[in-house]
C-alpha positions in Angstrom: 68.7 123.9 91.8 72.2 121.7 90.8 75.0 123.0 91.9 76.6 123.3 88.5 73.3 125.1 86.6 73.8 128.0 90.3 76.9 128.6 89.6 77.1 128.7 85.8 75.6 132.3 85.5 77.8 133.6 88.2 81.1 132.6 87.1 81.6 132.6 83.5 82.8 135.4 81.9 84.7 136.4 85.5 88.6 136.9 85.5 91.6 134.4 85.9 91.6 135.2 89.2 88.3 133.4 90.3 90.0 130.6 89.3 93.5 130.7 89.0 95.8 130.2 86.0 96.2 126.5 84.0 98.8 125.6 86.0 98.4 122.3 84.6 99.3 123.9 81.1 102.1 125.9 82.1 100.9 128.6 80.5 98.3 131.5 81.3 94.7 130.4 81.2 90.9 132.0 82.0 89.1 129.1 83.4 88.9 125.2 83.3 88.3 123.5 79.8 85.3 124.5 77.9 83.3 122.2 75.1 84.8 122.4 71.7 85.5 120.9 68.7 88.0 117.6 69.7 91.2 116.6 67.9 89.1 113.8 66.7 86.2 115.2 65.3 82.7 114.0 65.7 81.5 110.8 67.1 80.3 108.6 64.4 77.3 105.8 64.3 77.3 102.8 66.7 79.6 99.9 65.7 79.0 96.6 65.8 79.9 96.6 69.6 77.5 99.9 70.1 80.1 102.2 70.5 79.9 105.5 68.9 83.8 106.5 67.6 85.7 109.0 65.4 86.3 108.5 61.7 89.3 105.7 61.8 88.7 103.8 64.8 87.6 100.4 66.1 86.9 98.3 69.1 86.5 94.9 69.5 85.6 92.9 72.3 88.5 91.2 74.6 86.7 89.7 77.9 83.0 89.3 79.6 83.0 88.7 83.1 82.1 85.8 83.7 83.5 83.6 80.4 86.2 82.1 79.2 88.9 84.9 77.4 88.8 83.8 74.2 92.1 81.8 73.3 92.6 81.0 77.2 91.5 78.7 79.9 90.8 81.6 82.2 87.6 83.0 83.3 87.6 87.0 83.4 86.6 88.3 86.6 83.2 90.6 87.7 83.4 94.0 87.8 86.5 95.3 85.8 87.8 98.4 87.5 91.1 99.8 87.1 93.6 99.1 84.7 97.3 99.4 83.4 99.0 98.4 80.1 103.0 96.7 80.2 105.0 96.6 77.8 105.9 92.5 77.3 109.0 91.9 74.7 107.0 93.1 71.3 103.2 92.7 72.8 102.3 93.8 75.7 99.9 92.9 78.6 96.3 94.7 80.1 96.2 94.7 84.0 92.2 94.8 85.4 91.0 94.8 88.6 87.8 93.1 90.3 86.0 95.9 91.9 83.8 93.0 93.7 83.4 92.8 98.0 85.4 90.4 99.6 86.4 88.4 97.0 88.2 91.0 94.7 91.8 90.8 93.3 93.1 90.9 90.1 93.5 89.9 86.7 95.5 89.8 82.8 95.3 89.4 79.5 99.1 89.1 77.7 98.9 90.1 73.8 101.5 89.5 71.3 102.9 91.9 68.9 100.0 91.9 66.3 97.2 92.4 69.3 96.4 88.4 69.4 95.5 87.5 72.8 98.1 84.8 74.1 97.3 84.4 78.0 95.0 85.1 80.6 95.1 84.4 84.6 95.0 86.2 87.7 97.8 88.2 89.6 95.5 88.8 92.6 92.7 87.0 94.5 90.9 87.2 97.8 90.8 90.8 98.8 88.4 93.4 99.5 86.3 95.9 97.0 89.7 96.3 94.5 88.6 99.2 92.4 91.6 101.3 90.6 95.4 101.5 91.3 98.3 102.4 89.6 101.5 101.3 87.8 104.9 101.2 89.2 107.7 102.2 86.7 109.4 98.9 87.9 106.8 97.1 86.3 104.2 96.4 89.0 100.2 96.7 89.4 99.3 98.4 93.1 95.7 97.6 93.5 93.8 99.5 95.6 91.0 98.1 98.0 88.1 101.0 97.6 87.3 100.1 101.5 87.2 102.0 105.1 90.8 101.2 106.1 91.8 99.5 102.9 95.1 98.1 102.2 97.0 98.8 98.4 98.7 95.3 97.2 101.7 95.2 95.5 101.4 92.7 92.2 103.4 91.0 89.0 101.5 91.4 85.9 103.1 88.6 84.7 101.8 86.4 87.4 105.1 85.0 88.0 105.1 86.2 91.9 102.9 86.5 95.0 101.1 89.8 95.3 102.4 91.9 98.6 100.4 93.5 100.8 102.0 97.0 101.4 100.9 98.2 104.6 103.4 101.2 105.2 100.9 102.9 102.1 98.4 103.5 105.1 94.7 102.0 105.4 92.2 104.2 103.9 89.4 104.2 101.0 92.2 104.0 98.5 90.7 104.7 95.2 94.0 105.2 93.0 98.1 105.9 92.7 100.1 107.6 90.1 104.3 107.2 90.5 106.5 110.5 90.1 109.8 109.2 89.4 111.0 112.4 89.2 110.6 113.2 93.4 110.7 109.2 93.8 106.8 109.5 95.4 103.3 108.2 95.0 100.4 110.2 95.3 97.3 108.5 96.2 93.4 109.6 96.1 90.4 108.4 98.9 87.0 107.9 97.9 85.1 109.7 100.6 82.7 112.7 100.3 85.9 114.6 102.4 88.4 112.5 101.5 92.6 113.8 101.3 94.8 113.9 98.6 98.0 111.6 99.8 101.7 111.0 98.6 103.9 108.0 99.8 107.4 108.5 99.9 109.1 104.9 100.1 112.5 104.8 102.2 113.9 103.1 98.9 112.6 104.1 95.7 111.5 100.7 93.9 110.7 99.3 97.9 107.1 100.1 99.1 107.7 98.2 102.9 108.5 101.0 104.7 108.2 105.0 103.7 106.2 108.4 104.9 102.4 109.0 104.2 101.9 112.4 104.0 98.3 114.4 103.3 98.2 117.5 100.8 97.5 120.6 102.8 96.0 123.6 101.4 92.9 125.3 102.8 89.9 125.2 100.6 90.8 127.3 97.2 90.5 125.5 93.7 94.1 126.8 92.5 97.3 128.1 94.8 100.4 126.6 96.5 99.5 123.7 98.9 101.9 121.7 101.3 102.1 118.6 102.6 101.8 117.3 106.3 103.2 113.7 108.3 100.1 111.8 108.9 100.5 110.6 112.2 98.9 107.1 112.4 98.6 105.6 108.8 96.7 102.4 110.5 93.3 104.2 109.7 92.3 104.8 113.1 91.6 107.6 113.6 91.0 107.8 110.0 93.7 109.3 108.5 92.1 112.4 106.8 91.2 113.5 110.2 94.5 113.6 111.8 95.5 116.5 110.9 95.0 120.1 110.6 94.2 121.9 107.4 94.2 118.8 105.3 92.8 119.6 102.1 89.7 118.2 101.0 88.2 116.7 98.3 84.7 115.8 97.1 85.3 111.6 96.0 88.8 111.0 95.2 88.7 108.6 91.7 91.4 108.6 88.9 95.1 109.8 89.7 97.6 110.2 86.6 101.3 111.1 86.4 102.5 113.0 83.2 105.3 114.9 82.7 105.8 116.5 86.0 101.7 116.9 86.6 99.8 114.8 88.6 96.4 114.8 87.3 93.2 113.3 89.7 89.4 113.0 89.7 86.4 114.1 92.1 83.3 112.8 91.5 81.5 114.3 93.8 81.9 117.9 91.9 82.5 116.3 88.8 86.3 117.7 89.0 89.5 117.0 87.1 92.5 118.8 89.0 96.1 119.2 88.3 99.0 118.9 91.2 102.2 120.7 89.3 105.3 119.2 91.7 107.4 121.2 91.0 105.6 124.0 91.5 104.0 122.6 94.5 100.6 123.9 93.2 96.9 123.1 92.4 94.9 124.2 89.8 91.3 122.8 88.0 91.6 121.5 84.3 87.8 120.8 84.7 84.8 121.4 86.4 80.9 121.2 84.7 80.0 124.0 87.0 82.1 126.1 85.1 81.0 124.6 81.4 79.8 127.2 79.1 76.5 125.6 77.9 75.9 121.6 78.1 78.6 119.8 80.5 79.8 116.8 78.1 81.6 114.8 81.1 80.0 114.1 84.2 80.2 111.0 86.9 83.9 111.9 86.0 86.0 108.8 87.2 89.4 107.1 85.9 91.6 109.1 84.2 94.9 108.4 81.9 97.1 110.7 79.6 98.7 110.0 76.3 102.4 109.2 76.4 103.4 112.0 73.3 103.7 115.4 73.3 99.7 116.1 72.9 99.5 114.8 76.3 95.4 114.8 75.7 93.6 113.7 78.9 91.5 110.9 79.2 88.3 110.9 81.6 86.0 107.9 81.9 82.8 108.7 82.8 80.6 107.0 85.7 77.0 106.9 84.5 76.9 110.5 82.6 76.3 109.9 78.5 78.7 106.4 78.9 81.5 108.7 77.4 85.0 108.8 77.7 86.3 112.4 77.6 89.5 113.9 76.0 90.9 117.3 77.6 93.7 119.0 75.1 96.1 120.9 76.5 94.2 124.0 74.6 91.4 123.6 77.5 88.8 122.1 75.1 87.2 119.0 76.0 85.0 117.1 73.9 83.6 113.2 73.9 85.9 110.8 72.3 83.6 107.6 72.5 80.2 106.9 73.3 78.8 103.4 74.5 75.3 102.7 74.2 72.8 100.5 75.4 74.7 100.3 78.8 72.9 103.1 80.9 73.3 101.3 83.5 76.8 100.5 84.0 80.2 102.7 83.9 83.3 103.2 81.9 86.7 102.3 83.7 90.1 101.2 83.2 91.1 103.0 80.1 95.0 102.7 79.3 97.2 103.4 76.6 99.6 100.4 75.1 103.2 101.7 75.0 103.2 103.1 71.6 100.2 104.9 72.0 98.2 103.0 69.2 95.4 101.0 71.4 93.0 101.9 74.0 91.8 99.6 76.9 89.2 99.8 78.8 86.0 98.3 80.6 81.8 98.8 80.8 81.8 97.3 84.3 78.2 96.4 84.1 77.4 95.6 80.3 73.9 95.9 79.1 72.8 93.2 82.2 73.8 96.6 84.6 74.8 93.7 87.3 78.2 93.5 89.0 77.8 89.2 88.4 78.5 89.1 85.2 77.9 92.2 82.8 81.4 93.0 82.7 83.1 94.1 79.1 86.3 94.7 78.6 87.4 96.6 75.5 90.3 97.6 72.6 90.1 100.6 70.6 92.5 100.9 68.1 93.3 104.0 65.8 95.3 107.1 65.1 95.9 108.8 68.8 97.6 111.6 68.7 101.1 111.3 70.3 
């Protein structure tokens, strides 16, 4: 019996206390996000791209792996991954990374100020297995190598300088990082079945050579007050989720998002979305499909991003699952927002938000092919977010 269809029965219906309050909301709450009817409405027929949307959206195709991006001499690399969006002037550029062994890295696409694509290139090359990352808000990419002992590189999405390799982040299976600006700190998840929940606290804010790694601590409840611990040796070995005590743990660390004084992060292995409140020094579940009244509509839950406005609606990319990416209001209701078909074999990641909040970019790692050499699709939706 799945873990999710067990524990169904047994806890829906139960009290706040099973599972704390929505911290993440700020406001008292019953349980995690429930299906319901999304700020968008329904998902309407396939486009021309086969993509199921909302009444008043579009995609269109940016980048294949593989070819040339159209209006550029660049090729656009295997197995888009994570992703950021800069602002550039009046356009603005899309950050990707090569989620391919060994030969990874990194790569752009610059737009202008009506969405025409301008440039191409690549901002990273040569590493290992770079799957998601984070933006820096001193305009830089950290790319994470999704590796035993993995190193996060410092980039330019504008290509104009060498990428840096930041050792002092420590060498783990880094998945992703999300910047609080607020407590001048980066928190950091780790793709492993028991894998830590981390924040980096450079020496000098805007200077990632030197700083403290320190692992969330917390015992093993879903919601509560949780701490944070020195990690000892950030080389990796001994890993560094095993150094110390009490570390918390979590089931396949995958998206991490900073909004508005909430850290929100992924775990596939449960198929949660959680919510670190910094202030508060708290933890709290916005999601979990063990917990879904009826059908779960995200699963294989992966990257993650938030809307810049005051909806602050929560994006989840699914990995495998119905090809969906996810919205989570700050109501609790979740509901699909888009739908790719024809590509059962592949997964959704990526998705970012240009500054003002009016396009959507993300990648089908594997296309319809399902291979890592070449099935890669990279995508725009455009439309009225909410903000």
């Amino acid at each position: 019996m799945r873990r999710r269809n067990f524990l169904r029965g047994a806890v829906i219906g139960t009290s706040a206390a099973a599972f704390g309050g929505s911290l993440w909301r700020g406001a008292a709450y019953a349980a995690p996000a429930q299906p319901g009817t999304g700020p968008y409405g329904a998902l309407g027929a396939a486009d021309a791209n086969g993509i199921q949307l909302p009444n008043g959206f579009t995609s269109r195709v940016i980048a294949r792996s593989g070819q040339t991006v159209p209006g550029t001499s660049h090729s656009w690399h295997n197995a888009p991954d994570g992703g950021a969006v800069y602002a550039d002037g009046s356009g603005w550029i899309y950050v990707s990374n090569s989620e391919i062994p060994l030969i990874g890295g990194a790569s752009a696409v610059k737009f202008d100020s009506s969405g025409t694509v301008t440039g191409a290139y690549s901002i990273l090359s040569g590493t290992n297995t770079n799957c998601a990352g984070g933006a820096t808000p001193w305009n830089t990419w950290l790319s994470c190598e999704e590796v035993s002992r993995g190193y996060v590189y410092e980039t330019d999405p504008w290509g104009a300088k060498a990428a840096v390799r930041r050792d002092a982040m420590g060498r783990f299976k880094h998945e992703a990082a999300a910047c609080d600006p607020v407590r001048k700190t980066i928190y950091l998840t780790e793709d492993e079945s028991d894998g830590c929940f981390y924040r980096f606290t450079p020496a000098t804010w805007g200077d990632l050579s030197s700083g403290t790694l320190e692992v969330m601590v917390g015992g093993t409840e879903t919601s509560g007050p949780v701490t944070w611990a020195v990690v000892p040796d950030i080389d990796g070995s001994p890993t560094t989720r095993s150094q110390v005590a009490g570390a918390k743990k979590f089931n396949g660390g995958e998206g991490c998002h900073y909004s508005s004084g909430i850290c929100y992060f992924t775990s596939k292995g449960d198929n949660r979305v959680w919510a670190y409140d910094a202030a508060a020094a708290t933890i709290d579940l916005v999601y979990d499909d063990s917990l879904v009244s009826g059908t779960a509509p995200l699963t294989g839950v992966d990257n993650v991003t938030v809307t810049s406005g005051s909806a602050r609606d929560i994006f989840v990319a699914e990995d495998g699952g119905n090809m969906e990416i996810c919205v989570i209001t700050q109501d609790g209701v979740i509901a699909p927002f888009l739908r790719i078909n024809g590509q059962s074999g592949s997964e959704i990641t990526g998705p970012a938000f240009t500054p003002d909040g009016s396009r959507l970019y993300f990648s089908s790692q594997r296309g319809t092919s399902g291979s890592t050499l070449g099935g890669g699709i990279t995508y725009e939706v455009t439309g009225p977010f909410r903000s």
